[in-house]
C-alpha positions in Angstrom: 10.0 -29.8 19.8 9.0 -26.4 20.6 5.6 -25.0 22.4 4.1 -22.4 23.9 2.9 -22.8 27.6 0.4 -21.1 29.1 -3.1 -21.2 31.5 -5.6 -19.2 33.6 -6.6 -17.2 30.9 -10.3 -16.3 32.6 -11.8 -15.3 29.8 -15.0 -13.2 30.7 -13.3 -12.2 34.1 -15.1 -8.9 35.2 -12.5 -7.8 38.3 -14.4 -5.6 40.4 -16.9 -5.0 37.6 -14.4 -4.2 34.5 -14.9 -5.2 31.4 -11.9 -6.5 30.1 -13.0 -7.9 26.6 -10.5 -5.4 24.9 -7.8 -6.4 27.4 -8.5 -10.4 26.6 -8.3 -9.6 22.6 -5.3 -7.8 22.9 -3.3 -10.6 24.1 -5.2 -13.3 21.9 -4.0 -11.4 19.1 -0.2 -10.9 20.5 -0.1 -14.6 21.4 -1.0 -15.8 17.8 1.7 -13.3 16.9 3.9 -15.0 19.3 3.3 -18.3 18.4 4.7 -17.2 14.4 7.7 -15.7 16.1 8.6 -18.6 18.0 7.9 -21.1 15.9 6.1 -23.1 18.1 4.8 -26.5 16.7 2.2 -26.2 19.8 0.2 -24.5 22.3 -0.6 -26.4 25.7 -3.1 -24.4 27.7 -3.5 -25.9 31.3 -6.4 -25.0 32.4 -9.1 -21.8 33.3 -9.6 -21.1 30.0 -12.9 -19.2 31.0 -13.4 -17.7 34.8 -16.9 -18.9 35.8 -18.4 -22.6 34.0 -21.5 -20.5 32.4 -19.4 -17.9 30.6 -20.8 -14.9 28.3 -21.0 -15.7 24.3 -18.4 -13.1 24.0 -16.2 -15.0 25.5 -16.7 -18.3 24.1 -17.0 -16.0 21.0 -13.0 -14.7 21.5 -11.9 -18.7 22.3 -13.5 -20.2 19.1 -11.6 -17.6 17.1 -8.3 -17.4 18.7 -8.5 -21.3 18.0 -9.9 -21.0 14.3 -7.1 -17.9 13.6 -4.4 -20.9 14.4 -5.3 -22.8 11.3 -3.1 -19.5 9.0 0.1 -20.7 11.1 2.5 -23.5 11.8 1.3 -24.3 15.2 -0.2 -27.5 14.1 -1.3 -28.8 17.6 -3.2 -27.5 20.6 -3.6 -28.9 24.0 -6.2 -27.7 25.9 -7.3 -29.1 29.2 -10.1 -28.2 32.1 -9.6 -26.0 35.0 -11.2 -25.4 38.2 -13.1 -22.5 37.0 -14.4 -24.4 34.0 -16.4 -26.5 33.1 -15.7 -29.5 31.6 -18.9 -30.3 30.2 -19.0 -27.0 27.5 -15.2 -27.8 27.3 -16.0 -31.1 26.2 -19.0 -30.4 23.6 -17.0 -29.2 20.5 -14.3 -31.9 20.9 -15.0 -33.8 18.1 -15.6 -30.9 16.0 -12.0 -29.4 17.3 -10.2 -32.6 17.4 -10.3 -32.6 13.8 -8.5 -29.5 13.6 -5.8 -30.7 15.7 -7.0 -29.0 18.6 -7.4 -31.7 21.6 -9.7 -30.9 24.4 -9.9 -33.0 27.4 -12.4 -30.9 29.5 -12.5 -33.7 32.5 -11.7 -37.1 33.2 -15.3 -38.0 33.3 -16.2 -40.8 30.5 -12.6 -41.5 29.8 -10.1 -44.1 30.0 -6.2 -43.6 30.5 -5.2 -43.7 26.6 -8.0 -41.2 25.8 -5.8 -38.9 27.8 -2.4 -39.3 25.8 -2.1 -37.2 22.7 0.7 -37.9 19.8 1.5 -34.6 18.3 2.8 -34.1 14.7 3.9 -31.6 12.6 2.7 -30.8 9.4 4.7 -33.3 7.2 3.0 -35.6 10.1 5.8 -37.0 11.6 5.6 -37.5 15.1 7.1 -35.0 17.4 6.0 -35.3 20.9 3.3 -36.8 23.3 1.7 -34.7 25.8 -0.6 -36.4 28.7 -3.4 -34.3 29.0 -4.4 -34.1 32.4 -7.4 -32.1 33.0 -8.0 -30.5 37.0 -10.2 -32.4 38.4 -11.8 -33.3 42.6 -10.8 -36.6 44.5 -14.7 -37.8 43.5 -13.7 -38.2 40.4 -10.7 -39.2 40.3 -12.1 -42.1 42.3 -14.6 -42.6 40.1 -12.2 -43.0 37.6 -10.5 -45.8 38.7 -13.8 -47.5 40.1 -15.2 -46.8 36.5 -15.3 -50.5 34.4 -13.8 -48.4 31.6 -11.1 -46.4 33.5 -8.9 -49.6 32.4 -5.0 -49.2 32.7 -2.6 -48.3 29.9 -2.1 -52.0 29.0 -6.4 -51.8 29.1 -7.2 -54.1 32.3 -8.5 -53.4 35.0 -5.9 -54.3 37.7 -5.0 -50.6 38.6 -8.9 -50.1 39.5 -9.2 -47.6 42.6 -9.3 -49.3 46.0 -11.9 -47.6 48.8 -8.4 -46.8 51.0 -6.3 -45.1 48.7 -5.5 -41.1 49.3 -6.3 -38.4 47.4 -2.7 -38.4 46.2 -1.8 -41.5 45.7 -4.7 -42.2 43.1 -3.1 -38.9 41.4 0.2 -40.6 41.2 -1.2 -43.6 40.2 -3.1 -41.5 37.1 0.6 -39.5 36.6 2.1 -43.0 36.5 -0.5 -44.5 34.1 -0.6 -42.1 31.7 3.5 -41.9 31.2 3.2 -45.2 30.9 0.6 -45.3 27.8 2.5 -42.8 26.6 5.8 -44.8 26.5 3.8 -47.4 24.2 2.9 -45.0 22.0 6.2 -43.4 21.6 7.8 -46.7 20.9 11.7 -46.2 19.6 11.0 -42.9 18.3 13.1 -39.8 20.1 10.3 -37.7 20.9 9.9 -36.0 24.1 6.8 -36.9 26.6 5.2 -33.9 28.5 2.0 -33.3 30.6 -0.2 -30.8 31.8 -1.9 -30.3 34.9 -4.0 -28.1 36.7 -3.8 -28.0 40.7 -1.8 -26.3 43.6 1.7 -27.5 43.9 3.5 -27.0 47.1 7.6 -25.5 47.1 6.5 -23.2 44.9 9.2 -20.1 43.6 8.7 -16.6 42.6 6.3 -14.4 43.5 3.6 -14.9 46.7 4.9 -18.2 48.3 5.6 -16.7 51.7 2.2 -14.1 51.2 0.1 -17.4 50.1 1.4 -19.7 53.2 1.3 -16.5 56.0 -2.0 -15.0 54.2 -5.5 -15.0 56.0 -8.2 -17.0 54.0 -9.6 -14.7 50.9 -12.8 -14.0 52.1 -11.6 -12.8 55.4 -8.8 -11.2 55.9 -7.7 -7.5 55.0 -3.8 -9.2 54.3 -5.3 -12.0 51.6 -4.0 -12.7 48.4 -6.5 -11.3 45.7 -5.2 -13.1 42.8 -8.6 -14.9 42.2 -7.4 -18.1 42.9 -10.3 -20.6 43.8 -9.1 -23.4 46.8 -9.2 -26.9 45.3 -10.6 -29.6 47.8 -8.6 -32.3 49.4 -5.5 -33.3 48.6 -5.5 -32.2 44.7 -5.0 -29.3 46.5 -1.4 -29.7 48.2 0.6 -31.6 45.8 4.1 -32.6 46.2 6.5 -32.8 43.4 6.7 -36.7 43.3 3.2 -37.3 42.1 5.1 -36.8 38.7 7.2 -39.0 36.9 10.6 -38.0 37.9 11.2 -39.2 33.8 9.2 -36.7 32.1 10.5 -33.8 30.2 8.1 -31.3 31.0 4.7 -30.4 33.6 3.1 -27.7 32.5 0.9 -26.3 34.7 -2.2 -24.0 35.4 -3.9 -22.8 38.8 -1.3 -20.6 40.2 -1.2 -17.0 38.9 2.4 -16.0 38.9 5.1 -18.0 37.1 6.8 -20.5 39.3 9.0 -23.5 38.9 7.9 -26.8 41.7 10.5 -27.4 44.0 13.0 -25.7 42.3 12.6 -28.1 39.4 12.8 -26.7 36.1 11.1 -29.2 34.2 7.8 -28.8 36.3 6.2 -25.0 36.1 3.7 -22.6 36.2 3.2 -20.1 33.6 0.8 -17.9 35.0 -2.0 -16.1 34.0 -1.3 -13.1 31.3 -3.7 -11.3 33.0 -4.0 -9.2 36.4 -6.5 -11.2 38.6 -6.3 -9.3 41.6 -5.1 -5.6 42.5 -2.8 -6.9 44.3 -0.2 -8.4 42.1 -1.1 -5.1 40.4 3.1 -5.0 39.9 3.5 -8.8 38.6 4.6 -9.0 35.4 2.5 -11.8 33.2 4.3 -14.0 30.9 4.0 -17.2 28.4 6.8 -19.8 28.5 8.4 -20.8 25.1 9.6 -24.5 26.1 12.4 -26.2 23.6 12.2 -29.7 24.9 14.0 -33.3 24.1 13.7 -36.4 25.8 16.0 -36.8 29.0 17.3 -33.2 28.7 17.0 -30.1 30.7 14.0 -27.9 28.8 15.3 -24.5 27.3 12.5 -22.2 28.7 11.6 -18.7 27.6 10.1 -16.5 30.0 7.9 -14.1 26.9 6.6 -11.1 28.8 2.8 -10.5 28.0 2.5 -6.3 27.4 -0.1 -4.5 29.4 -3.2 -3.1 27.5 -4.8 -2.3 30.9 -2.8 -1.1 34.1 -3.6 -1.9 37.6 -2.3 -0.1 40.6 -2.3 -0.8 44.4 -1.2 2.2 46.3 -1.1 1.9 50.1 -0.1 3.6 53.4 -1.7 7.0 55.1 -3.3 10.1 53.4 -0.4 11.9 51.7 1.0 9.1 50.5 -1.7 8.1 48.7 -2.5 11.6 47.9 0.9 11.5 46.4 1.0 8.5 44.8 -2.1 9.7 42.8 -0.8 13.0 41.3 2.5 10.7 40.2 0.2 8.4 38.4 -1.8 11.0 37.1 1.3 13.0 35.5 2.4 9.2 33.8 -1.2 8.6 32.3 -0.8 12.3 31.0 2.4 11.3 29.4 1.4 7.5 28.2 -2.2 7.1 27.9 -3.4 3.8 29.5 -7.0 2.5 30.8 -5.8 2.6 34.4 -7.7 0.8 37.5 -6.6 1.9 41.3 -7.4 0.1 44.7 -6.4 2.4 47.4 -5.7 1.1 51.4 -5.2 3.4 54.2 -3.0 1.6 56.2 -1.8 4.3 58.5 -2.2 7.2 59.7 -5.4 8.6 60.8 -9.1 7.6 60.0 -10.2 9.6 57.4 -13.2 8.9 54.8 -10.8 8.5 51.9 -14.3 9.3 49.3 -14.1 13.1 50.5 -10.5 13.3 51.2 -9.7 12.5 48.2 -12.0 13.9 45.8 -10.1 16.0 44.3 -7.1 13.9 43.2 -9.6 11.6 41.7 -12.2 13.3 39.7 -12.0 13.9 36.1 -8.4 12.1 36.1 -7.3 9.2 33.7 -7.8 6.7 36.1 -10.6 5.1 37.6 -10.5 4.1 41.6 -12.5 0.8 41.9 -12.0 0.5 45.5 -11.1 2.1 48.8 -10.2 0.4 52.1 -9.5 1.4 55.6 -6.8 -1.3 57.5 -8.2 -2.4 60.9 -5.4 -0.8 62.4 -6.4 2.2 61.0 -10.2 1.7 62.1 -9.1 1.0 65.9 -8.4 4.9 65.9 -12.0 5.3 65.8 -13.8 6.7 68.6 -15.5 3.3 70.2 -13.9 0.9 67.3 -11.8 -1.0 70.2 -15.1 -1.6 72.2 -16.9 -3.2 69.3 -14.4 -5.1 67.9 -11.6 -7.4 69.4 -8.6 -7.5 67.0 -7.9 -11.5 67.7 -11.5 -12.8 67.0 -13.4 -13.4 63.7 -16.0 -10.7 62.5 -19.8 -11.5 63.3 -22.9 -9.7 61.5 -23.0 -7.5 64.3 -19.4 -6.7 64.5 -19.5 -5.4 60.7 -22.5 -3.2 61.5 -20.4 -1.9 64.5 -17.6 -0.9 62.2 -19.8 0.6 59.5 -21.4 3.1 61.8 -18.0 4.1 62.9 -16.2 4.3 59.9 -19.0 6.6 58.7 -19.0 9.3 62.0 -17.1 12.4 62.1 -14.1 12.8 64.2 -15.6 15.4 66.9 -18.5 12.7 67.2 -18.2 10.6 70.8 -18.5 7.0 71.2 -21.9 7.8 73.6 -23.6 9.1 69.8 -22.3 6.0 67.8 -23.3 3.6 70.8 -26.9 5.0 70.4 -26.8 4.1 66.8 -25.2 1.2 66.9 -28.1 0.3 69.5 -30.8 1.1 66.8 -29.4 0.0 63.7 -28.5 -3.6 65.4 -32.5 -3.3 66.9 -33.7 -3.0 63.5 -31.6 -5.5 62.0 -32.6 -8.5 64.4 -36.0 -7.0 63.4 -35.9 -7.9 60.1 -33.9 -10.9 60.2 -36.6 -12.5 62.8 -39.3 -11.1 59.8 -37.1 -12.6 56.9 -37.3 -16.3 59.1 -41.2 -16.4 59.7 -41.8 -15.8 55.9 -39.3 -18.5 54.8 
């Protein structure tokens, strides 16, 4: 059988505050055209369908429609299941309503039992031509809950797999990996049709872009050097999963979380197919994809790595003044010449300090490109008169360290540290001030 595999669609995203509803509809109509091209008997989505659990109507507007626009072509099954940004719950809601459509939504594990979670696919004379095991992302709670559950019965519907109180993280995934392969062998029966499964987590040995710049990175929210690619952390050991929680017999793992695509371990049978969309400026220069998959039981998948085309553009540019200055006017001379929306993060990464709002007004106003963002490297900062005083390069920011560096990145060059000391000194008196206020009135 053939399908289309893909995930981490973040529908509603708004990346540094830019609406990217026209972005999201682009692709949603170039995937249905994909889909006809192909000839894909299925779509498997693995997870982050939306990026936050509460997302806008227009969102779950453009979802409901991609879905409904399926019914003109041959794709006569969808697989959709939860993510990390999702929730389960509004996943969940339509189910029946979708289910009859051939569209199979498993949202979470919660209020489910093992064969709930394997899915015969057909095409449209009805013949059987796959079975996917739809595993949604989901915490250690409740996977544990699962198997403590009287319902969470195993594929021969007892209860002898129930959880026990000692069991990892891990090995309860395993066990559900296990369990579900194994319903799905009964329902297969004689017939040669291939078994696949979804999943949506953080595989370790990944390939392709970002595995070293993932495992050397800072964590997101703190370092200047981490990956912006909008991946959330998943708790515990869901989180770090190694290639043998999956049967080593099925014919495909398609999974969601990670941004880029990526095979596991080198394996091609167990991948990522990214997200189609940028998520971060800083895989500004990673090109998105969908994977056509040709599978058949107990053979190497034919995979199809479909570039997704760009609608919106994203740049990075780093490194000192004229560099950036440079890499600006080269930008704007291709946007003159091919007309795109264009979004730039600039990073002043060397050189010295500089205020990069008035240095570089000019190359940015009235251009065809919008700068969301500028940022000064902490290497950079140091240069500042009294930076190295205020802030130690080994430890961890405080409050008081940010309000250090915000004075100084804002003085002029021929101002000396006695001036910004002085300020620092009243800014950080007024500050405790109000804090100390903000506590009594709480």
């Amino acid at each position: 059988m053939k399908f289309i595999h893909t995930a981490d669609w973040h529908l509603g995203n708004m990346m540094h505050d830019i609406d990217r509803t026209r972005e999201s509809a682009a692709f949603l109509e170039w995937l249905k055209r994909e889909i006809e091209i192909v000839g894909a008997q299925a779509l498997v989505i693995a997870g982050d369908i939306f990026d936050v659990v509460n997302p806008s109507n227009i969102a779950k507007t453009q979802y409901y429609k991609f879905l409904a626009s399926l019914l003109t072509t041959k794709c006569t099954n969808v697989i959709i299941v939860g993510g990390n940004h999702d929730s389960g719950a509004l996943l969940d809601a339509p189910a029946g309503i979708l289910d009859a459509l051939n569209v199979k939504v498993v949202g979470s594990i919660n209020n489910r039992e093992i064969k709930d979670l394997v899915v015969e696919l057909n095409d449209s004379d009805g013949n059987a031509i796959g079975v996917c095991c739809a595993v949604p992302f989901m915490r250690n709670l409740e996977l544990e809950q699962f198997y403590k559950s009287s319902g969470s019965c195993d594929s021969r519907g007892s209860n002898e797999n129930a959880g026990d109180a000692t069991a990892s993280g891990e090995d309860l995934l395993k066990r559900l990996y296990a369990d579900v392969y194994e319903r799905a062998i009964e329902l297969r029966e004689d017939r040669h049709i291939p078994i696949f499964a979804t999943g949506h987590l953080y595989a370790t040995k990944l390939s392709g872009r970002g595995s070293e710049e993932i495992e050397n990175s800072t964590d997101v929210n703190k370092g200047e050097n981490a990956i912006d690619d909008g991946v959330r952390e998943v708790v515990g050991m869901l989180g770090n999963v190694d290639i043998s929680v999956f049967p080593k017999d099925l014919d495909y793992v398609a999974l969601g979380h990670i941004h880029y695509a990526s095979m596991v371990a080198k394996n091609p049978k167990v991948r990522y197919s990214g997200s189609p969309f940028v998520m971060g400026f800083d895989e500004s220069n990673c090109k998105r994809y969908v994977l056509a998959v040709d599978v058949e039981p107990n053979t190497v998948p034919a995979v199809e790595k479909i570039e997704v085309p760009k609608t919106m553009r994203f740049e990075q540019f780093k490194g000192d003044l004229e560099m950036l200055k440079s890499d600006l006017r080269n930008l704007e001379k291709e946007l003159i010449a091919n007309p795109m929306e264009t979004y730039v993060d600039l990073f002043l990464t060397s050189g010295e300090f500089v205020s990069l709002n008035e240095a570089l007004e000019a190359e940015e106003m009235e251009k065809h490109f919008v700068v969301k963002r500028h940022r000064i490297s902490r290497e950079v900062l140091r240069r500042v008169n009294c930076f190295d005083d205020c802030v130690e390069s080994t430890k961890q920011y405080t409050k008081e360290d940010y309000f250090r560096m915000l004075i100084a990145s804002n003085v002029q060059e021929n101002d000396n540290s006695e001036i910004v000391k002085n300020q620092y000194d009243k800014f950080i008196s007024l500050f405790k001030e109000a804090v100390a206020k903000a506590h009594e009135n709480t």
